[in-house]
N, C-alpha and C positions, 0 to 999 in steps of 0.2 A: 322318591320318598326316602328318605332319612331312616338310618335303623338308628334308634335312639341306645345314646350308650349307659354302660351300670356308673350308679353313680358311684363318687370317689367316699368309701369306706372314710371314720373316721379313726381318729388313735385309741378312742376307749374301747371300739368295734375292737379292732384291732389285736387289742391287750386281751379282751373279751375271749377274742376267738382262740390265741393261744395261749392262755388259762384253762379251756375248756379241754385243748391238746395236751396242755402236761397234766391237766388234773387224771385225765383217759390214761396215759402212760406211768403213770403213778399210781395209779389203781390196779395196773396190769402187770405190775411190776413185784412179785408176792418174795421175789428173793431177798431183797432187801427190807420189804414189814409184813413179816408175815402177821402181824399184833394188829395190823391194819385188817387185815382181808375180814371182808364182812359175811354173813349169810348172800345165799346166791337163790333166786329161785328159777323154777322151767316148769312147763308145763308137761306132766307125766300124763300120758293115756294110758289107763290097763284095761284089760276084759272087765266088762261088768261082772262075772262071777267073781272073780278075785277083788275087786274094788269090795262087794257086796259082803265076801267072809271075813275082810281087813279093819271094815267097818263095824262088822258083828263081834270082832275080837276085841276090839278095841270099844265097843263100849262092855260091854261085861268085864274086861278090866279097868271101866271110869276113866278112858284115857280117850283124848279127841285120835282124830284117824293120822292128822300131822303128827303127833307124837308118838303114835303106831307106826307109821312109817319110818321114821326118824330113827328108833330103834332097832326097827327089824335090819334098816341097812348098815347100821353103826355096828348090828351081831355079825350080819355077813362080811364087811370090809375088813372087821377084827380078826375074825378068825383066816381070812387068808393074808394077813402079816406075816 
């Protein structure tokens, strides 16, 4: 039995696929655009208590908990400039 082989890619594949490599390395690249770099997100786990009093702050000051968070870490990164 015959292993069948991959077929032969075409030139738009091709272009496709390394368009898809300098777009990645171009995006990874923040020295030369930094004007480029966009928001980034990750998935934070905290304790429920802390989730639960970040939440309670942040509505009492009419502010969603993204914009609470957003804050508290832009006071902490500031202030150790």
């Amino acid at each position: 039995m015959a292993i069948p082989k991959k077929p032969a890619t075409s030139k738009a594949e091709d272009d496709f696929i390394k368009g898809a490599k300098a777009d990645r390395a171009a995006a990874t690249d923040t020295a030369t655009a930094p004007a480029a770099m966009k928001d980034k997100s990750f998935l934070l786990k905290i304790p429920y208590d802390l989730w639960d009093k970040a939440r309670r702050i942040a509505g009492a000051d009419a502010i969603t908990l993204h914009d609470f968070i957003i804050q508290a870490l832009d006071e902490s990164v500031n202030r150790h400039r």
